[in-house]
Each structure stands twice: as C-alpha cells, then as structure tokens.
NUZADREN-828150 format. One line per 10 residues: number of its first residue (from 1); their letters; for each residue y, x, z of C-alpha. Coordinates in nm, 4 decimals, always signed. Layout:
BEGIN
NUM = a = Y:X:Z ~ ...
This chain:
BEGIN
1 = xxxxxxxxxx = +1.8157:+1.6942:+0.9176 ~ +1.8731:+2.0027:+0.7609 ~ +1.8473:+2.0708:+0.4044 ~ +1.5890:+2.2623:+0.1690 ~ +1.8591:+2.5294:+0.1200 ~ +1.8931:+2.5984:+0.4896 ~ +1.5216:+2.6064:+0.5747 ~ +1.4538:+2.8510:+0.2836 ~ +1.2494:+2.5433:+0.0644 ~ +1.3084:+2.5634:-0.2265
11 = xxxxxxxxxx = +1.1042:+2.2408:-0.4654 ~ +0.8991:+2.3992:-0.7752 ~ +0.9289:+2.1540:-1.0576 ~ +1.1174:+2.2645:-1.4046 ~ +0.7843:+2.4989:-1.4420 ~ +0.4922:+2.2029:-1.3934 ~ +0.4091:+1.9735:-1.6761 ~ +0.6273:+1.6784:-1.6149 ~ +0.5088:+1.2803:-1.5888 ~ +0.5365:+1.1840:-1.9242
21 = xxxxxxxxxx = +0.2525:+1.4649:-1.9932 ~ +0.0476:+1.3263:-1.7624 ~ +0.0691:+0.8977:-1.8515 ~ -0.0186:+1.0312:-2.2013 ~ -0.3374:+1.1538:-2.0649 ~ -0.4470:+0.8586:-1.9047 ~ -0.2228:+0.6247:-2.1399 ~ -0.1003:+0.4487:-1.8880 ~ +0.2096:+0.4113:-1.6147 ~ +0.1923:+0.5311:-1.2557
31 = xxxxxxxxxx = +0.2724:+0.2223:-0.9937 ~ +0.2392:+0.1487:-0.6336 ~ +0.1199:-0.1670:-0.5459 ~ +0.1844:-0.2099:-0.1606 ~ -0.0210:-0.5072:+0.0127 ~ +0.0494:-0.5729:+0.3400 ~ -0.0440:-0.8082:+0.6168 ~ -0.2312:-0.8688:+0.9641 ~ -0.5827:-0.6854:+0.9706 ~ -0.8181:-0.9047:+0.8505
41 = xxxxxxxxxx = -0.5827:-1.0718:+0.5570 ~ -0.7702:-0.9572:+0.2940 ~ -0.5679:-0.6936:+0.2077 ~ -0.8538:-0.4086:+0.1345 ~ -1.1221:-0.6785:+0.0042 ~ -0.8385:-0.7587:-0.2476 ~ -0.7736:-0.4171:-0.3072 ~ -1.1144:-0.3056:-0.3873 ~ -1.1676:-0.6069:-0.6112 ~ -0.8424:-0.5461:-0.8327
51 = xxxxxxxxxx = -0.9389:-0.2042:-0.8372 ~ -1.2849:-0.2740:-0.9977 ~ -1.1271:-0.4875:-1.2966 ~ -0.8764:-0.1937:-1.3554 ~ -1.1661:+0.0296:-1.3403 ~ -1.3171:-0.1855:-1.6532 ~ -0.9846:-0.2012:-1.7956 ~ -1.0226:+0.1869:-1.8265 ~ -0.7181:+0.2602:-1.5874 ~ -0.7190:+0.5311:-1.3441
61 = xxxxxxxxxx = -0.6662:+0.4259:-0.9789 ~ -0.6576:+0.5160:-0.6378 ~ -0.6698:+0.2952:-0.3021 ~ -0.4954:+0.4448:-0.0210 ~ -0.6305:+0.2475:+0.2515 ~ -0.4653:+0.2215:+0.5881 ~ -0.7808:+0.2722:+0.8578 ~ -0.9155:+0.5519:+0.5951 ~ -0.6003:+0.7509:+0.6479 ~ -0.5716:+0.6643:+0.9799
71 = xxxxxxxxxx = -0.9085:+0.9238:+0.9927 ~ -0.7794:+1.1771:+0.8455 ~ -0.3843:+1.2746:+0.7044 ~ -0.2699:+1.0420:+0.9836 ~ -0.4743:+1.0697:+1.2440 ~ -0.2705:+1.2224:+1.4791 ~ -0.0673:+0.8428:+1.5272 ~ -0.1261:+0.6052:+1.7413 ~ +0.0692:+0.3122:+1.7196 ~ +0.4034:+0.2989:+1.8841
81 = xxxxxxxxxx = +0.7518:+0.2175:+1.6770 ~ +0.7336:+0.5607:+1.5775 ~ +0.4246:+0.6719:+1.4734 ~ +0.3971:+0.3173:+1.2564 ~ +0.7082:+0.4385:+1.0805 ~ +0.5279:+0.7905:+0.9976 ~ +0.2129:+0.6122:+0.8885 ~ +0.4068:+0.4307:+0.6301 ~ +0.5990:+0.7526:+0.5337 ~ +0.2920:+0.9439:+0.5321
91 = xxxxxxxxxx = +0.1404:+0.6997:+0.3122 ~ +0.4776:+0.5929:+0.1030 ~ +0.5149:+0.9916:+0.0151 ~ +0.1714:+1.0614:-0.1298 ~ +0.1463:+0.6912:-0.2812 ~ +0.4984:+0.8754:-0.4851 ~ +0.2768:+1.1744:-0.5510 ~ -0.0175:+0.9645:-0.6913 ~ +0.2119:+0.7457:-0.9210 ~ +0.3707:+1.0380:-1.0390
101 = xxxxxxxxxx = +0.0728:+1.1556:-1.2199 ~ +0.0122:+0.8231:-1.3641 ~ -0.1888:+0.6787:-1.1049 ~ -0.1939:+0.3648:-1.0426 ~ -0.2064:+0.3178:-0.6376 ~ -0.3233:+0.0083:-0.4158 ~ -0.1444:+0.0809:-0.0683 ~ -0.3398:-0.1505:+0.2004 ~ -0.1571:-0.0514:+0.5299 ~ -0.0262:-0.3697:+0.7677
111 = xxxxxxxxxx = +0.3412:-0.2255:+0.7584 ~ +0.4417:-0.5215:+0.9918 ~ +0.7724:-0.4708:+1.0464 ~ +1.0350:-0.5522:+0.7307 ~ +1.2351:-0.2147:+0.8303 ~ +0.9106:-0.0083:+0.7480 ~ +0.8980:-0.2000:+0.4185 ~ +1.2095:-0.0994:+0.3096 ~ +1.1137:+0.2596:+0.4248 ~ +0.8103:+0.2701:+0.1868
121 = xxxxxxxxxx = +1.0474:+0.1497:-0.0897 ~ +1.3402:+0.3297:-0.0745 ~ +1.0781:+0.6312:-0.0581 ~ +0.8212:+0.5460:-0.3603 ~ +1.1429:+0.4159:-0.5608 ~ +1.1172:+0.2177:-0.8589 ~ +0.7284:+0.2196:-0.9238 ~ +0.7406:+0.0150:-0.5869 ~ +0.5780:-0.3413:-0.6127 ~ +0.5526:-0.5267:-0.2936
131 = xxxxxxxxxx = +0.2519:-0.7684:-0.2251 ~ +0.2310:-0.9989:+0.1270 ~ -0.1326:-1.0492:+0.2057 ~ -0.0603:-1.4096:+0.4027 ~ -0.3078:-1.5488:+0.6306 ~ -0.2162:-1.6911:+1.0250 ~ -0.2967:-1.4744:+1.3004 ~ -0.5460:-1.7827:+1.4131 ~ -0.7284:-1.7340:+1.0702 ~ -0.7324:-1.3712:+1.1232
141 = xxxxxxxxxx = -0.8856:-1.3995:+1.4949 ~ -1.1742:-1.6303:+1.3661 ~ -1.2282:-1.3867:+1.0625 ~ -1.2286:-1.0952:+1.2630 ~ -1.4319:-0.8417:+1.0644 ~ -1.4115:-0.5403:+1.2347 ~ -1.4130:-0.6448:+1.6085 ~ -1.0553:-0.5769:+1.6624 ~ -0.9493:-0.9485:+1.7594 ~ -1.1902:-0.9657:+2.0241
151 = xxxxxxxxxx = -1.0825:-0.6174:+2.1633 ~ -0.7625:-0.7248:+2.1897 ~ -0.8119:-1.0578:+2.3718 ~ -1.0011:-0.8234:+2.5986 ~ -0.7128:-0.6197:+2.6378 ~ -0.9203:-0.2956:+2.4841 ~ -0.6574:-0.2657:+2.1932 ~ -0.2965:-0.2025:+2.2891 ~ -0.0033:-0.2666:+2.0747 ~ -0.2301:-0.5376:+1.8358
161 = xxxxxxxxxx = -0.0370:-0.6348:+1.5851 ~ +0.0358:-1.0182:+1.6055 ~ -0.0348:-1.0556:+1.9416 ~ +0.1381:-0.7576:+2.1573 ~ +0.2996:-0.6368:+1.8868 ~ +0.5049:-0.8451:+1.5973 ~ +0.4432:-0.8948:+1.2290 ~ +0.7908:-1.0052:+1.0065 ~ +0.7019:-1.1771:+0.7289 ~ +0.9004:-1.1255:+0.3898
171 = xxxxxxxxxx = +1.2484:-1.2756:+0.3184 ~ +1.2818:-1.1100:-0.0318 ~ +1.0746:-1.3056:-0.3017 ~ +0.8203:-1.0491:-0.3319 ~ +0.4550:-1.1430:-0.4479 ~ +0.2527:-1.3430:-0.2074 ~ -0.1301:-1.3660:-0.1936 ~ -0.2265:-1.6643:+0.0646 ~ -0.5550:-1.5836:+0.1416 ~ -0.5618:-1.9402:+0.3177
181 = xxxxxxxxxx = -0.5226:-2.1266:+0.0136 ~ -0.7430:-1.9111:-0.2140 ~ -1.0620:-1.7039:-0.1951 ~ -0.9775:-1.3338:-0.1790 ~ -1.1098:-1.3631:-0.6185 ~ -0.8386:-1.5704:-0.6887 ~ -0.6040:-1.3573:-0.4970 ~ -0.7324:-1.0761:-0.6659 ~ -0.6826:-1.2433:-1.0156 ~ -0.3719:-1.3169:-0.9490
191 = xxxxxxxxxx = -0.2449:-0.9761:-0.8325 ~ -0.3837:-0.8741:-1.1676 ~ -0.2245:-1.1172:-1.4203 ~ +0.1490:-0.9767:-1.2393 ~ +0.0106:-0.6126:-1.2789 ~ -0.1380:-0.5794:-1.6344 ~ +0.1948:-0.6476:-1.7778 ~ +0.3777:-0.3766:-1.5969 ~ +0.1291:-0.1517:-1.6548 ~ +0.0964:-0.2596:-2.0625
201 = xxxxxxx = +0.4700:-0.2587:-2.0650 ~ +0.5092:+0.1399:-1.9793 ~ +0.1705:+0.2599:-2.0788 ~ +0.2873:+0.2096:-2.4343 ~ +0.5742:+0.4853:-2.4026 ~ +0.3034:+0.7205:-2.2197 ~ +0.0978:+0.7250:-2.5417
C-alpha cells in the first residue's frame, strides 16, 4: 500500500485541539469496549444495559452496533472472509475516532474469527478492551431473536456464523460474559465493575 506522501494525503492534526482538551470536557477517558460473540449472545442487550448505568454515571457514550452499521457505513459487505475483515476495520477505525474524543465506545459486532480480533486491536491500540459474549450455538438457535437461526436451518442465510461459517473462541484471558450462567443484568454488572475503574483511573488526569 502506498503511503500518504505518495497519494498527496497529507493528516491535519498539530492545528485541532488535541485529546487531553477534549477528556477535560467530559472528565473522563475515551475506551473501546469490544463484545463479541454468536448473534443472539447477548452482546447488544448487554451493551445497551451498561450503557444506561454509564449514562447515570454521567459518562458520555456511544454503541456502535454491528447490524446498525451493517445499514448504513457498511452496507456495501456481505459476508465473505473479506468483507468480515472490513466490517471490523470499518468499525475498529471509527471506534479509534470516538475514543479519541473521550468517548467511551461499546463495539457489539460478532468478529468470529481470532485474526479479526487482533485486527480491531492492533487498530484501536491501547484503549482496546476485549469482552467474549459466551453462549453455545444450541442456546443461541433456541433464543433466536431476530429469525436468523431459523433462516439458516432453512438454508435462506448463507455464510451463518456457527453453522456454515466458524466462530474461534478466545485463547488470551480476555473478559468473558457467559450469558449461560448469568442473566444478561449480571453480565452487564459485571462488565461494569471491570470498566468503572479504567475509566476512574484516567478520567482523573482529563480533569
């Protein structure tokens, strides 16, 4: 790929008020919390619900949620190896963007593969936090909240993930939210009680 020099891009930042400008507006540090896991994990119930209790807390958030995108920046993808691996750039890039303004961002995309994981990471950098939304694809299939199980075993949905298509799960330690063992409240509460400190932690340097 060629560089910014060659294609006559040239990135505008000395001029624009840096980070540390904007986390001492909001008083508080940008971070990307990426959940992950088969549709129908809980991954956007938990999501909305940690996003509520950070909404008391008086933080600034945003959700980037993987079928809302999927409507609109990405919906030119489908779902081969490739366009999966732009979905989760797409989303890894302006997930960067948010957090660099102080945001703090709940990623829900299924990112099944550990490859694309490490993509989304290497790409947000160190306000990365990785979450593994675990629940069976059997649980999944009986859950099935939006249909897409049953399309699938129909043969309507191509390239399902978990059935035609893989899901890896994680071999590096990250956080994991079983939404078999616990109600998608508890998950929630959890993901919350490893968040507040990070975000307490830095938001006291932003001030």
């Amino acid at each position: 790929m060629q560089d910014h020099e060659d294609r006559n891009i040239h990135p505008e930042t000395g001029r624009f008020l840096g980070r540390a400008e904007k986390e001492a507006l909001l008083g508080q540090h940008g971070v990307v919390l990426w959940l992950y896991g088969l549709s129908g994990s809980g991954k956007s119930t938990i999501a909305n619900a940690v996003e509520r209790a950070l909404h008391v807390d008086g933080r600034f958030t945003a959700i980037l949620d993987g079928d809302n995108l999927r409507t609109g920046l990405n919906s030119n993808l489908g779902f081969s190896d490739e366009d999966r691996a732009e979905n989760v750039r797409r989303v890894a890039e302006t997930a960067k963007l948010l957090a660099g303004l102080g945001v703090i961002v709940l990623v829900s995309v299924i990112t099944p593969r550990r490859e694309l994981r490490v993509l989304a990471s290497r790409l947000v950098g160190p306000d990365f936090h990785e979450v593994y939304v675990r629940a069976a694809f059997e649980t999944c299939a009986q859950r099935d909240p939006k249909g897409l199980y049953a399309k699938a075993r129909d043969g309507a949905i191509k390239q399902f993930t978990g059935k035609d298509s893989g899901f890896e799960e994680p071999d590096n330690g990250c956080l994991i939210l079983d939404t078999e063992a616990a109600s998608a409240e508890e998950c929630a509460l959890l993901l919350l009680k490893h968040l507040r400190p990070i975000v307490a932690g830095r938001s006291s340097t932003a001030k």
